[in-house]
N, CA and C atoms of all chains as a GROMACS GRO file, in nm:
protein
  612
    1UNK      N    1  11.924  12.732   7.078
    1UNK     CA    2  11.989  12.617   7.142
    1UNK      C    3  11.923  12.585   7.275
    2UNK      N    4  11.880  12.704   7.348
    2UNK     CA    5  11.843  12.684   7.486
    2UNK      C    6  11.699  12.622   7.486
    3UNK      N    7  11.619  12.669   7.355
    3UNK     CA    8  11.513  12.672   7.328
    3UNK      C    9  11.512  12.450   7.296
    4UNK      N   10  11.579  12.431   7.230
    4UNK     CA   11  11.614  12.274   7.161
    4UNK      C   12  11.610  12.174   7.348
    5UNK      N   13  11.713  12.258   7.434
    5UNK     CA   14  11.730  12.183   7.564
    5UNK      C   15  11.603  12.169   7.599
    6UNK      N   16  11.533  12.317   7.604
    6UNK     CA   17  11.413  12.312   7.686
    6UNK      C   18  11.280  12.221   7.653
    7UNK      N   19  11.291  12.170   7.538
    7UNK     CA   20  11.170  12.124   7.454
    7UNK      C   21  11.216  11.973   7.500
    8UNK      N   22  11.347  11.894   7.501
    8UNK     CA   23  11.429  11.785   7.589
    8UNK      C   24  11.318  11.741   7.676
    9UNK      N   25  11.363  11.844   7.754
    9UNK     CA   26  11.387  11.826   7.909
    9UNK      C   27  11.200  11.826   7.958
   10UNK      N   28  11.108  11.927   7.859
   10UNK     CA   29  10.932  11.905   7.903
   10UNK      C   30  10.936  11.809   7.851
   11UNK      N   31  10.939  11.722   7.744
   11UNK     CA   32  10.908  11.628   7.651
   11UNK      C   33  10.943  11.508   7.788
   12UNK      N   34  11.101  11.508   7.826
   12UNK     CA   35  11.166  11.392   7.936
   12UNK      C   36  11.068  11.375   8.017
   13UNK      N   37  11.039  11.487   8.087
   13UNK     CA   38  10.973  11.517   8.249
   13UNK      C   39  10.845  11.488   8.219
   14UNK      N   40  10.720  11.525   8.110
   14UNK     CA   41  10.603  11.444   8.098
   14UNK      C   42  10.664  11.329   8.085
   15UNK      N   43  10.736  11.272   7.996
   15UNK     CA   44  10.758  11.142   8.009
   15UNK      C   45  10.762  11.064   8.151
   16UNK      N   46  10.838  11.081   8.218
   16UNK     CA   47  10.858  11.019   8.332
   16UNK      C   48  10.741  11.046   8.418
   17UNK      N   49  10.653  11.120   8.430
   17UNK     CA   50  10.554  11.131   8.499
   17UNK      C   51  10.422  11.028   8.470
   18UNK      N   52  10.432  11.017   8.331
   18UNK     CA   53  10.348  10.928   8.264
   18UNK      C   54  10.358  10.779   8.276
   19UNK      N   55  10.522  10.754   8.318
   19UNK     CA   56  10.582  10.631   8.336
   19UNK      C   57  10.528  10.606   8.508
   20UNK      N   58  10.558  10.693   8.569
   20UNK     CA   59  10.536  10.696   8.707
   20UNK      C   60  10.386  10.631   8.700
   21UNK      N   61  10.294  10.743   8.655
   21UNK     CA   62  10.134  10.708   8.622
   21UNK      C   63  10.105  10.514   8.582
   22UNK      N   64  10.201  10.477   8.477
   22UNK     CA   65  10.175  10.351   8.463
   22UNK      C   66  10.212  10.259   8.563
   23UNK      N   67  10.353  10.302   8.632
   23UNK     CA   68  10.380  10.255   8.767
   23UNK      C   69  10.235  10.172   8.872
   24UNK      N   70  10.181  10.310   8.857
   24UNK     CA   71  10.101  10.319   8.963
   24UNK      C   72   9.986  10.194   8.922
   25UNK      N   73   9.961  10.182   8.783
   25UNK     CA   74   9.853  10.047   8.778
   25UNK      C   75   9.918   9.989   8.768
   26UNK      N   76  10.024   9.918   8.724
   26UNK     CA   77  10.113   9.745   8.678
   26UNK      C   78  10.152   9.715   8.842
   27UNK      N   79  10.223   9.784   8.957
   27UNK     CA   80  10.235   9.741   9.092
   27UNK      C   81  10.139   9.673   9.175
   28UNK      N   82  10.132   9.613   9.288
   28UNK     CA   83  10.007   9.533   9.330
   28UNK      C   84  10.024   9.593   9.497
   29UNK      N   85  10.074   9.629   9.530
   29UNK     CA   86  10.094   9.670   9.677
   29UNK      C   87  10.120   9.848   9.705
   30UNK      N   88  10.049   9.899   9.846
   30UNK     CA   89  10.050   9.990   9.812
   30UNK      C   90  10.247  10.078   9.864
   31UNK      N   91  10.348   9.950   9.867
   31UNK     CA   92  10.442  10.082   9.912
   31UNK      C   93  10.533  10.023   9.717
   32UNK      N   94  10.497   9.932   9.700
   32UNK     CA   95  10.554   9.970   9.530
   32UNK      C   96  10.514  10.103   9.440
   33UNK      N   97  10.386  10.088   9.437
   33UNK     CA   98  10.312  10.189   9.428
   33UNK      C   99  10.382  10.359   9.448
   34UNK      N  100  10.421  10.338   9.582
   34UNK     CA  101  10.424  10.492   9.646
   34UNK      C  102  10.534  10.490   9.588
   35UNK      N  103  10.692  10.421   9.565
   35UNK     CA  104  10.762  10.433   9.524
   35UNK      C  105  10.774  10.433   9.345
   36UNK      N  106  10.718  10.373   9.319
   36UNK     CA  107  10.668  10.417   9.174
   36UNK      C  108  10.624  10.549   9.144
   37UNK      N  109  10.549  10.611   9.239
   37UNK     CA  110  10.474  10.734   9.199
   37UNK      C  111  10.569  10.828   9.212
   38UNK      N  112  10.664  10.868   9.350
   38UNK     CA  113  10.731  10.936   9.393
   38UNK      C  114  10.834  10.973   9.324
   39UNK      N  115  10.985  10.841   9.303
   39UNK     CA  116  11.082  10.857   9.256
   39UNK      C  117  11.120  10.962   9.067
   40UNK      N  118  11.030  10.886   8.992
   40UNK     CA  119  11.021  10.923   8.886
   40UNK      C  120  10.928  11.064   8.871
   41UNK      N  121  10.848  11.050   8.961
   41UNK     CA  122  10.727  11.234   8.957
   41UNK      C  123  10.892  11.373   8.955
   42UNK      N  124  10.947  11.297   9.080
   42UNK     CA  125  11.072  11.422   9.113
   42UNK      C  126  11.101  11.436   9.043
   43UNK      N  127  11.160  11.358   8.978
   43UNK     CA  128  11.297  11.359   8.857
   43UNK      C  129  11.210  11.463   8.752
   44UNK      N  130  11.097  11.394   8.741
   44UNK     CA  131  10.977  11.466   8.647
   44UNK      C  132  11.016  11.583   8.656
   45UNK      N  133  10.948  11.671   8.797
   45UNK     CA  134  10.959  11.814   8.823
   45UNK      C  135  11.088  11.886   8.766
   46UNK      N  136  11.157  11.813   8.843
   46UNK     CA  137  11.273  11.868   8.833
   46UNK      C  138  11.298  11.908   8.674
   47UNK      N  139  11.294  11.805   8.577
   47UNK     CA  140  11.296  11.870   8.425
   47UNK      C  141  11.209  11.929   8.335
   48UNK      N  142  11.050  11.938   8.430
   48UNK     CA  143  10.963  12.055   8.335
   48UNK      C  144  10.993  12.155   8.410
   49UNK      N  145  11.018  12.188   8.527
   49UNK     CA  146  11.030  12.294   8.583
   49UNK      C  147  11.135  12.357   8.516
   50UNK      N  148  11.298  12.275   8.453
   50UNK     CA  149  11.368  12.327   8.456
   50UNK      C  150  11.388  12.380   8.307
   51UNK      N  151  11.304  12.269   8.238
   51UNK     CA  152  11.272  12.323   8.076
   51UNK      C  153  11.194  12.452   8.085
   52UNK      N  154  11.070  12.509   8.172
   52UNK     CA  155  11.055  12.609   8.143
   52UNK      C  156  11.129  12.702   8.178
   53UNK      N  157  11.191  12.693   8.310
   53UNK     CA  158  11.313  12.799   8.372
   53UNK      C  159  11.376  12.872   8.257
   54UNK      N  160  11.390  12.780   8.126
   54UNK     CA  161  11.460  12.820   8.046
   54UNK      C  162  11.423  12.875   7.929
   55UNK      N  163  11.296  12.853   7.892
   55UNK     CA  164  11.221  12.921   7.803
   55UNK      C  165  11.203  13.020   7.841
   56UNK      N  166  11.169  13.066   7.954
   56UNK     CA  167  11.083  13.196   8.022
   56UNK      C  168  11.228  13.295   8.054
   57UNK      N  169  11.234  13.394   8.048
   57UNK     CA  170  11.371  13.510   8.129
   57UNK      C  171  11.336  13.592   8.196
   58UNK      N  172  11.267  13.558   8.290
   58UNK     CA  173  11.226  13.660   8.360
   58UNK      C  174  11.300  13.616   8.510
   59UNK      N  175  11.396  13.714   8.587
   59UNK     CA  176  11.436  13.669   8.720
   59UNK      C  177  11.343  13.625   8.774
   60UNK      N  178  11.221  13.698   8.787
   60UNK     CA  179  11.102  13.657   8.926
   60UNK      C  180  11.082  13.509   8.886
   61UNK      N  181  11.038  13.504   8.756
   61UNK     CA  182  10.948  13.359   8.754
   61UNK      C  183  11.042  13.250   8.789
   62UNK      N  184  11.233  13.301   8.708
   62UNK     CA  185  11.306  13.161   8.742
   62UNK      C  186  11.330  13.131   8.879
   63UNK      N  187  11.323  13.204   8.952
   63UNK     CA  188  11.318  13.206   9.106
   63UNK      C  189  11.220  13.122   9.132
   64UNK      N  190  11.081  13.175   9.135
   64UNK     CA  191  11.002  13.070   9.142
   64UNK      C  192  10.980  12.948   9.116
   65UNK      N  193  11.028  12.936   9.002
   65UNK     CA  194  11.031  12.784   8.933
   65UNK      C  195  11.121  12.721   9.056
   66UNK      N  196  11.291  12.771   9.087
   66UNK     CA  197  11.341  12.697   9.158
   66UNK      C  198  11.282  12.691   9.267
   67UNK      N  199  11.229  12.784   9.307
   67UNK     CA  200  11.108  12.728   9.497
   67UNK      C  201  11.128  12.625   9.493
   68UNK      N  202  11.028  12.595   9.373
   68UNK     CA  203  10.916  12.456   9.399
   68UNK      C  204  11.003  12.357   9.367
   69UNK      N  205  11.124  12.356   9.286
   69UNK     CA  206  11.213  12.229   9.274
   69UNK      C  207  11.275  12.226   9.395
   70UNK      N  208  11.294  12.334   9.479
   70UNK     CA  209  11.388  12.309   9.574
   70UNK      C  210  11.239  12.248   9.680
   71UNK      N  211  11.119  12.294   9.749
   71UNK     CA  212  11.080  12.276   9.738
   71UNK      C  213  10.979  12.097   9.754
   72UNK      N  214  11.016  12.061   9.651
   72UNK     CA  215  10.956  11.947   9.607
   72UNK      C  216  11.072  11.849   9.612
   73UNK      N  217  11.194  11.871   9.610
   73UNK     CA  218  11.291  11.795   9.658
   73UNK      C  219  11.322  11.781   9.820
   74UNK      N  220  11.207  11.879   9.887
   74UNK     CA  221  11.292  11.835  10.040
   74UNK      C  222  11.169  11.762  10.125
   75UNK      N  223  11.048  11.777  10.006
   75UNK     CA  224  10.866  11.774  10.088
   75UNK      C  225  10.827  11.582  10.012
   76UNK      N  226  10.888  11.580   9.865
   76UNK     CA  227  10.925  11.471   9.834
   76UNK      C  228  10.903  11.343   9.883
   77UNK      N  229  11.029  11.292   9.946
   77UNK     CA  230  11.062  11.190  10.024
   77UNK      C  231  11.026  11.198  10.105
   78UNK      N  232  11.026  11.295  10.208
   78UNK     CA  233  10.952  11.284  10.328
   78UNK      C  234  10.772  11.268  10.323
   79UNK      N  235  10.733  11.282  10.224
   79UNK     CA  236  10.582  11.228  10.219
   79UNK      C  237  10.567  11.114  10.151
   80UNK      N  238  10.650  11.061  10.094
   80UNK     CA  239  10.660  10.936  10.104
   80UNK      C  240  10.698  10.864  10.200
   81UNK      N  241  10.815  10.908  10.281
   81UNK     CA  242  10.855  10.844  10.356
   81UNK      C  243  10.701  10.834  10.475
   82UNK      N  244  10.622  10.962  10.489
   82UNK     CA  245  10.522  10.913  10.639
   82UNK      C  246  10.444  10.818  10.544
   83UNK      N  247  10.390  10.852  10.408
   83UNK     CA  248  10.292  10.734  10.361
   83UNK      C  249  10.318  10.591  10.432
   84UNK      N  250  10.495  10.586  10.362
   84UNK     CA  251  10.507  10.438  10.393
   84UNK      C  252  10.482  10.383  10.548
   85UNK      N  253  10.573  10.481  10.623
   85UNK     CA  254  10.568  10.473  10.748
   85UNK      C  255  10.441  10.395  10.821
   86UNK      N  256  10.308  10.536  10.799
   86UNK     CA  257  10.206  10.550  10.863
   86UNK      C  258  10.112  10.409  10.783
   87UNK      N  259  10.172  10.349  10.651
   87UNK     CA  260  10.053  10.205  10.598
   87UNK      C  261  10.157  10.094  10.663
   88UNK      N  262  10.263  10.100  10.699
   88UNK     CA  263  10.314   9.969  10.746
   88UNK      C  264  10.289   9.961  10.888
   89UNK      N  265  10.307  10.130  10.948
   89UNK     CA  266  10.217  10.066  11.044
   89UNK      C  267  10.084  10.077  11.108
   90UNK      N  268  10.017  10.065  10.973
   90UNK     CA  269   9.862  10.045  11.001
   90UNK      C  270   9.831   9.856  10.981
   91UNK      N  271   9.966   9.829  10.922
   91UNK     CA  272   9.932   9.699  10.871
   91UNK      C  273   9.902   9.672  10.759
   92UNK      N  274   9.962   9.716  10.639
   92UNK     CA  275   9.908   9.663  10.554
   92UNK      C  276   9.975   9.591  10.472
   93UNK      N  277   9.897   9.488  10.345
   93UNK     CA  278   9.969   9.366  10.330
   93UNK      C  279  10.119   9.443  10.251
   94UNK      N  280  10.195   9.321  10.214
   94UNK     CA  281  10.311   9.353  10.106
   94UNK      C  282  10.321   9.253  10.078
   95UNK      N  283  10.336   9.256   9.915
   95UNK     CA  284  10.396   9.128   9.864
   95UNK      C  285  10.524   9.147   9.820
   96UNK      N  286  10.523   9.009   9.886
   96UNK     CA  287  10.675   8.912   9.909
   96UNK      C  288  10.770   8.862   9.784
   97UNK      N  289  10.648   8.860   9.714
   97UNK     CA  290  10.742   8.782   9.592
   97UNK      C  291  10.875   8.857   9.521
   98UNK      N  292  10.869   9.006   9.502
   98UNK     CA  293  11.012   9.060   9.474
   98UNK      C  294  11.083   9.139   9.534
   99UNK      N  295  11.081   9.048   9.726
   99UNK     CA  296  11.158   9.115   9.788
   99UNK      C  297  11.131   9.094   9.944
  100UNK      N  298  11.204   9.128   9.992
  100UNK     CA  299  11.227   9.052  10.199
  100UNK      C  300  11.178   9.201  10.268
  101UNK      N  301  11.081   9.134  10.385
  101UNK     CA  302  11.012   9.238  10.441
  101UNK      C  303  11.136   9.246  10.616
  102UNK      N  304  11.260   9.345  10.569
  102UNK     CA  305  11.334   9.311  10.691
  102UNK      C  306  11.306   9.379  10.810
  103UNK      N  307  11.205   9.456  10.835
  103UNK     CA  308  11.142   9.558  10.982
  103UNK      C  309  11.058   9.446  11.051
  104UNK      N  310  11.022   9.333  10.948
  104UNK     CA  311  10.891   9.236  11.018
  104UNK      C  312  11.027   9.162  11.092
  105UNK      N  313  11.127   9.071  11.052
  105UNK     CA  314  11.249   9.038  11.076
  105UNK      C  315  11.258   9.094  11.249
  106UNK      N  316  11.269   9.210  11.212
  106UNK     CA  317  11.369   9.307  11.277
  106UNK      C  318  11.278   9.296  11.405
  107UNK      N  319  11.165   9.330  11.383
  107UNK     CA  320  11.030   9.365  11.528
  107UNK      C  321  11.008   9.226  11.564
  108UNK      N  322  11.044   9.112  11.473
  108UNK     CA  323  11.009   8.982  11.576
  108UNK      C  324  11.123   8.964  11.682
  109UNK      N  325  11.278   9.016  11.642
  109UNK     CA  326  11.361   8.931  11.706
  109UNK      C  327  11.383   9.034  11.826
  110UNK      N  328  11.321   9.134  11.800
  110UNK     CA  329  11.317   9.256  11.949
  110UNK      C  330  11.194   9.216  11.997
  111UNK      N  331  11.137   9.133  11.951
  111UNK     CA  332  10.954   9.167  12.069
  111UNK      C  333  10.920   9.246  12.018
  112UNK      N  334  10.838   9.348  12.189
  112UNK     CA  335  10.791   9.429  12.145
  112UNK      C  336  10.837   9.560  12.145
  113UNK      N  337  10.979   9.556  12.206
  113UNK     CA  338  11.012   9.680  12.275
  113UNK      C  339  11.007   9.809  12.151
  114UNK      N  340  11.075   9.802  12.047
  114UNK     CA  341  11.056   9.856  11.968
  114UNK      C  342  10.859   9.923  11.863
  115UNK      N  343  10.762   9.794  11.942
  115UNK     CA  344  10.668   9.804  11.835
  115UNK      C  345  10.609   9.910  11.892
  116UNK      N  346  10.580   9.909  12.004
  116UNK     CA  347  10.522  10.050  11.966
  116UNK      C  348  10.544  10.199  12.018
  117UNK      N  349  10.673  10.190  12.009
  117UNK     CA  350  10.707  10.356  11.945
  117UNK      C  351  10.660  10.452  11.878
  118UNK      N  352  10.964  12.417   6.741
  118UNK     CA  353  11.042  12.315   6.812
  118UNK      C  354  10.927  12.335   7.020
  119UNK      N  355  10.932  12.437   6.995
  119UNK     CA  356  10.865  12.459   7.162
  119UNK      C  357  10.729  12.405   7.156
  120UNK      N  358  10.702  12.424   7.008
  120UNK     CA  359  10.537  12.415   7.041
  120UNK      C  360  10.513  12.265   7.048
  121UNK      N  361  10.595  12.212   6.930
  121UNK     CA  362  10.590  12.067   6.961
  121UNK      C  363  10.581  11.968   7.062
  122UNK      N  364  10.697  12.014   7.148
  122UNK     CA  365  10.713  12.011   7.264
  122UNK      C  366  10.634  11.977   7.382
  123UNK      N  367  10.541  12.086   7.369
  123UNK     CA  368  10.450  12.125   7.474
  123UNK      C  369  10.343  12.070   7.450
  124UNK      N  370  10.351  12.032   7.292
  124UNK     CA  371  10.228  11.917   7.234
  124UNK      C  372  10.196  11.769   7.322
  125UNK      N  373  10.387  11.714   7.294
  125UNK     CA  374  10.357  11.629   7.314
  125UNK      C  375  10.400  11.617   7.452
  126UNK      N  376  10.398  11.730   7.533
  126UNK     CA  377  10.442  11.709   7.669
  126UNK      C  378  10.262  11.696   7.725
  127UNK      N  379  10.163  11.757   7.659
  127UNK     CA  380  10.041  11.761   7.693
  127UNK      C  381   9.984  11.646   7.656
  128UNK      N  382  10.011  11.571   7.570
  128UNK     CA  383   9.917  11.420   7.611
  128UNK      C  384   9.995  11.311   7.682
  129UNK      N  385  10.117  11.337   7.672
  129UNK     CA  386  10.159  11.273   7.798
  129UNK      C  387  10.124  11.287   7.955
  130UNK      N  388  10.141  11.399   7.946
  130UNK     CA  389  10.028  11.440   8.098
  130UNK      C  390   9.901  11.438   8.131
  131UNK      N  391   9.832  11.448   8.013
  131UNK     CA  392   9.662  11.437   8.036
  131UNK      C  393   9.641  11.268   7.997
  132UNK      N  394   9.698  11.200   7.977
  132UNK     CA  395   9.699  11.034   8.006
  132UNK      C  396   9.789  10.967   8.106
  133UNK      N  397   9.852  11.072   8.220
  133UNK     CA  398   9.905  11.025   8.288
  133UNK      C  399   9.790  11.063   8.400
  134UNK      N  400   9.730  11.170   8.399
  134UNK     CA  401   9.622  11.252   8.496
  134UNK      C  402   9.519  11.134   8.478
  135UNK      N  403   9.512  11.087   8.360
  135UNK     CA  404   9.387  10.991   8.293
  135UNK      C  405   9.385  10.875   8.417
  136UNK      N  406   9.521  10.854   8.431
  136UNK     CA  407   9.538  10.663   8.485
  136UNK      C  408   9.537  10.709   8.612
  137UNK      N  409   9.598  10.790   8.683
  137UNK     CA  410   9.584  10.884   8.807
  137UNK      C  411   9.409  10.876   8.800
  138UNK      N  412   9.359  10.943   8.775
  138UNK     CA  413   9.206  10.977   8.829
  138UNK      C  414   9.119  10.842   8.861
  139UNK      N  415   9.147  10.736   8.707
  139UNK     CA  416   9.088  10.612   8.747
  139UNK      C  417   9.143  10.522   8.860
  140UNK      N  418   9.262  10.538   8.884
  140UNK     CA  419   9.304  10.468   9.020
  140UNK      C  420   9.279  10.540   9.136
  141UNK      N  421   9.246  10.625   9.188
  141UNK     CA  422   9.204  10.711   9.233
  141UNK      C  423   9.048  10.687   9.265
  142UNK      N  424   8.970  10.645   9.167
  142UNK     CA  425   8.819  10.615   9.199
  142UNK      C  426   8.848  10.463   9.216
  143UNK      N  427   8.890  10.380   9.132
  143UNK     CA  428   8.907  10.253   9.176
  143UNK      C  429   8.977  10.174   9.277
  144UNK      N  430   9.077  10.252   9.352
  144UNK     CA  431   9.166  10.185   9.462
  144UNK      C  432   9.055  10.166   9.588
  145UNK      N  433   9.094  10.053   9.653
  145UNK     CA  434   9.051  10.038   9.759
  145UNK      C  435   9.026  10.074   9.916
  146UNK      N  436   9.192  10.121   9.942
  146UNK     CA  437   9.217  10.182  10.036
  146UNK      C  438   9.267  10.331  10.047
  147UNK      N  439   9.254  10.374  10.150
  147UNK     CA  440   9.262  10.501  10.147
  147UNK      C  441   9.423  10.556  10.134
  148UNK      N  442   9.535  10.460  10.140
  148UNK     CA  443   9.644  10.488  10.104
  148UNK      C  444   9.663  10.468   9.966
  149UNK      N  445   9.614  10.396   9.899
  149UNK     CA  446   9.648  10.387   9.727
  149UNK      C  447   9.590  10.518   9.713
  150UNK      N  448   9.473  10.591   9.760
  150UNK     CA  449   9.367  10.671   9.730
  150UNK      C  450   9.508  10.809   9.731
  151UNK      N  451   9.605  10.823   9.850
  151UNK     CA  452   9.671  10.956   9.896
  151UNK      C  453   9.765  10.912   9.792
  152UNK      N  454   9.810  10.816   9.770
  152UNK     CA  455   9.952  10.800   9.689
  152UNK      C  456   9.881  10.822   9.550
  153UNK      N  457   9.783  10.805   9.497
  153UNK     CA  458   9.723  10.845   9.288
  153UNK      C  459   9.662  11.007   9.336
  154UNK      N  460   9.633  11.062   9.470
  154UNK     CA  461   9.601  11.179   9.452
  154UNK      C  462   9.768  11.282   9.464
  155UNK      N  463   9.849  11.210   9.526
  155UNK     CA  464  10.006  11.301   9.554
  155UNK      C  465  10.060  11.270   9.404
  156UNK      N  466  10.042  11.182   9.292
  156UNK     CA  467  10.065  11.177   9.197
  156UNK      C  468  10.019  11.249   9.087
  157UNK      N  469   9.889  11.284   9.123
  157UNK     CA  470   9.811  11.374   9.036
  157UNK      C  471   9.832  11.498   9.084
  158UNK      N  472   9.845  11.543   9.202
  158UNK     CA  473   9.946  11.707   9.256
  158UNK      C  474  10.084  11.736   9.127
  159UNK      N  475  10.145  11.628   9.153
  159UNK     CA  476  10.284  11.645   9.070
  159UNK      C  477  10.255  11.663   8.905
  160UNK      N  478  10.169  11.588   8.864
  160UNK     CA  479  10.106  11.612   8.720
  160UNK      C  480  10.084  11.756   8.717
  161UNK      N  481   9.990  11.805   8.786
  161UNK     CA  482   9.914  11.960   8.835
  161UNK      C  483  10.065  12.071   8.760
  162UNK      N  484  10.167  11.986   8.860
  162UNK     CA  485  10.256  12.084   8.873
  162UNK      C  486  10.346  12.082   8.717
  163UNK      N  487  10.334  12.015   8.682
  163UNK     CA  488  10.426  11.982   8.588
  163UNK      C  489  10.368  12.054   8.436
  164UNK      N  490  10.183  12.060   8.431
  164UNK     CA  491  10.135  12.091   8.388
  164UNK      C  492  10.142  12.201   8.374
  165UNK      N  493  10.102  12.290   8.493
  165UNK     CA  494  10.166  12.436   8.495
  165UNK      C  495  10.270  12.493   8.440
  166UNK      N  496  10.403  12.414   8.472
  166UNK     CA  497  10.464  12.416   8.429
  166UNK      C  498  10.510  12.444   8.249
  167UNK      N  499  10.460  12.336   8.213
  167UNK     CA  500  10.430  12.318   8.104
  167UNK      C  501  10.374  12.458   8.010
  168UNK      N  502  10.241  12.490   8.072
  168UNK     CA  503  10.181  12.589   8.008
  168UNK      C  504  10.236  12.738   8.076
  169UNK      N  505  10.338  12.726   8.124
  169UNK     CA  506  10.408  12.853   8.119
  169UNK      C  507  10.515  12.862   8.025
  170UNK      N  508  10.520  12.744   7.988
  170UNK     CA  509  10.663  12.710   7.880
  170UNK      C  510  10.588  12.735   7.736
  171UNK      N  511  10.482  12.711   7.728
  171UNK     CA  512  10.393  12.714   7.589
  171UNK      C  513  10.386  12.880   7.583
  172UNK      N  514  10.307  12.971   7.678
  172UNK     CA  515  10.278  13.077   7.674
  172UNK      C  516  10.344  13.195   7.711
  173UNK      N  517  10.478  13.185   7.792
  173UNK     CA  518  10.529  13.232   7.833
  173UNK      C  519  10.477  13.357   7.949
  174UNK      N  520  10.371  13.302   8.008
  174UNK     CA  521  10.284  13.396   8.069
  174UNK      C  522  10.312  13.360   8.216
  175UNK      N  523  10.375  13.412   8.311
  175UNK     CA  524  10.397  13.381   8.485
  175UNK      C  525  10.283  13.402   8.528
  176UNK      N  526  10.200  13.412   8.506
  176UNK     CA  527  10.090  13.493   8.596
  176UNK      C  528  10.062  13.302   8.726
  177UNK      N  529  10.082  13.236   8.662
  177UNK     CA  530  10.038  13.050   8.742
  177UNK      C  531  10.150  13.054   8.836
  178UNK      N  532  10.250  13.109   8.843
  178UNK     CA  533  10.355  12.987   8.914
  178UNK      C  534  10.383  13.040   9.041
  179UNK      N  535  10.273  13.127   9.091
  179UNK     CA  536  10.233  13.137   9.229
  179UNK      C  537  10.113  12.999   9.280
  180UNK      N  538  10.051  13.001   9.176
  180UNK     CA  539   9.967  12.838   9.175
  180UNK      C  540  10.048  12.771   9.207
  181UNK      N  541  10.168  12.752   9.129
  181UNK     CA  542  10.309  12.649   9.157
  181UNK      C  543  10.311  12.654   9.291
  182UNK      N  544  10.369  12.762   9.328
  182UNK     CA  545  10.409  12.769   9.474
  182UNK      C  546  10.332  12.674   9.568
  183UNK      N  547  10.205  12.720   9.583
  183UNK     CA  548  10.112  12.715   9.686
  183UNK      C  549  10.070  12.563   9.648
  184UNK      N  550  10.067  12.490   9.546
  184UNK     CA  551  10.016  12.386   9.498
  184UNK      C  552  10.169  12.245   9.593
  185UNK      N  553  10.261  12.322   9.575
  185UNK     CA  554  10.331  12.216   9.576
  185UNK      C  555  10.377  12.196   9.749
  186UNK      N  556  10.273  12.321   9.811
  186UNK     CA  557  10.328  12.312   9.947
  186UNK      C  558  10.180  12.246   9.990
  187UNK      N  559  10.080  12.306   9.943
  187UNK     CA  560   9.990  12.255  10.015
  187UNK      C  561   9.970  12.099   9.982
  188UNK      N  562  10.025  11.999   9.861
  188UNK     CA  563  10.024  11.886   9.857
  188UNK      C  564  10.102  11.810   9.964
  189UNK      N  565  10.165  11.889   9.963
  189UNK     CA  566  10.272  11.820  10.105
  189UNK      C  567  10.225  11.804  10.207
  190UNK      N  568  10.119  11.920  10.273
  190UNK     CA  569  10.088  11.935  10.398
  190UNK      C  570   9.968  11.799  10.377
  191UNK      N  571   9.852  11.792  10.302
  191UNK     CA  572   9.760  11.724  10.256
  191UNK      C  573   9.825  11.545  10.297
  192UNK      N  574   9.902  11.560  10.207
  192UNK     CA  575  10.010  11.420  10.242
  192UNK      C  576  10.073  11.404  10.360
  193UNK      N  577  10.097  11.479  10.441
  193UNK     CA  578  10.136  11.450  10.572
  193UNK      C  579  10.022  11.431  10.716
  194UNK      N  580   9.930  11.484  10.652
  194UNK     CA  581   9.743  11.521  10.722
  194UNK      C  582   9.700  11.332  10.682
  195UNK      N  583   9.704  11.348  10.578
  195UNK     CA  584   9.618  11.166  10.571
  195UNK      C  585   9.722  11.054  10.617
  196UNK      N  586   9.855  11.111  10.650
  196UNK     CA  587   9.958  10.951  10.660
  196UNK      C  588   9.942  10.991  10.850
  197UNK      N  589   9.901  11.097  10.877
  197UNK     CA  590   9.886  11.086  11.031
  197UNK      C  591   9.750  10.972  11.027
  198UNK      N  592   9.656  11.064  10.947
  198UNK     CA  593   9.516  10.966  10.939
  198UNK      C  594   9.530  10.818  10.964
  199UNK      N  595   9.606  10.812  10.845
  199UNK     CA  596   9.602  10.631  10.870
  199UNK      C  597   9.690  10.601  10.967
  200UNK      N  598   9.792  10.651  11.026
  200UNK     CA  599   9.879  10.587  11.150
  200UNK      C  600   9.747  10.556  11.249
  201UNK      N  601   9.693  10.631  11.251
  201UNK     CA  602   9.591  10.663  11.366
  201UNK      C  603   9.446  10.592  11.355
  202UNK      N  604   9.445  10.525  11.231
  202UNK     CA  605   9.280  10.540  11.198
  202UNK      C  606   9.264  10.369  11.114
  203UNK      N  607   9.382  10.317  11.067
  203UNK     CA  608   9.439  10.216  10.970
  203UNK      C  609   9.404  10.256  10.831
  204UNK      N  610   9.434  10.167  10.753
  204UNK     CA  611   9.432  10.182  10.613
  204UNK      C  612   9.268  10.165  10.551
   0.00000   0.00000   0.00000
C-alpha cells in the first residue's frame, strides 16, 4: 500500500517539476519565470522526497530526506524572493499585459525617499 | 509498481533537465541564466531522490543535503550580483 502511495507521489513530483521546466519556456519575463520555476519545483520536492521517505526504512535516511524538505521549504522563497528583489531592482523589463506593476505605482507617488534603500 | 514509477518519474525529469539546460544556454540575461540553473538544482534533487527510491541505496542523500544548501547559497551570491552589477 505504502509502496502504491510512494510510486503517486515520484510519478506527481517529476510531474510538476517538468511542468515548472515548461513554465520556464512559455513565460516571457524574467519574474514569471522565477515564479514558474519556484512554486511548483517545491511542491515537486516535497513529493519525491516524500515518495522515497517511504520506500526506503531506514531512520537515518528518513531524517535526511526531511532536512532537505524542511530545508528547501525555508531557502525556497527566500531565493526567489532576492532573485526578484535584486532584477527589479536592477531594472528589468516586465510585461504588463497580465498584470499591474504596483511598487512602480508605489515609488512614483513617494519620490525618491523610498528608492534607494 | 516502484519500478514503473521511477521509469516514468525518469523521463519526466531528464526532459525537464532537457528544457532547463537549453534555456540556460539560450537566455539572455544573467537572471533567466540563475532562475533555469536554481531549476535545474531542484531537478538534481528530485533526481536523487528518485534513484534512492529505485535502489534503495542512501549512500546520495548526503549529496541531497549539501546540494540543496549550497544551491541556496549560489542563489543568494548571483541576486547580490545583479543588485550590484544589473541584469
Amino acid at each position: 500500500m505504502s509502496e502504491a502511495i510512494a510510486s503517486v507521489m515520484l510519478v506527481t513530483g517529476s510531474l510538476l517539476a517538468f511542468i515548472a521546466a515548461v513554465g520556464l519556456i512559455r513565460f516571457h519575463d524574467v519574474f514569471s519565470r522565477m515564479q514558474a520555476a519556484s512554486k511548483p519545483a517545491t511542491l515537486g520536492i516535497l513529493l519525491t522526497l516524500g515518495g522515497a521517505a517511504l520506500v526506503i526504512d531506514r531512520a537515518t535516511a528518513v531524517a535526511k530526506l526531511t532536512l532537505v524538505i524542511v530545508l528547501q521549504f525555508l531557502t525556497g522563497p527566500i531565493g526567489a524572493h532576492l532573485i526578484g528583489r535584486a532584477v527589479y531592482r536592477a531594472g528589468a523589463e516586465m510585461e504588463l499585459e497580465s498584470g499591474i506593476d504596483e511598487l512602480a505605482e508605489y515609488l512614483a507617488s513617494t519620490e525618491d525617499e523610498v528608492r534607494g534603500v | 509498481m516502484i519500478t514503473v514509477a521511477t521509469n516514468i518519474s525518469w523521463f519526466l525529469l531528464s526532459a525537464a533537465a532537457l528544457i532547463c539546460v537549453t534555456r540556460l544556454l539560450r537566455a539572455r540575461t544573467v537572471a533567466n541564466r540563475i532562475v533555469a540553473l536554481d531549476l535545474l538544482l531542484v531537478i538534481l534533487v528530485s533526481a536523487l531522490a528518485v534513484y534512492t527510491a529505485q535502489t534503495g541505496d542512501p549512500s546520495f542523500l548526503n549529496v541531497l543535503v549539501v546540494v540543496a544548501l549550497l544551491g541556496f547559497i549560489g542563489t543568494a551570491l548571483v541576486a547580490a550580483f545583479i543588485e550590484r552589477k544589473g541584469t
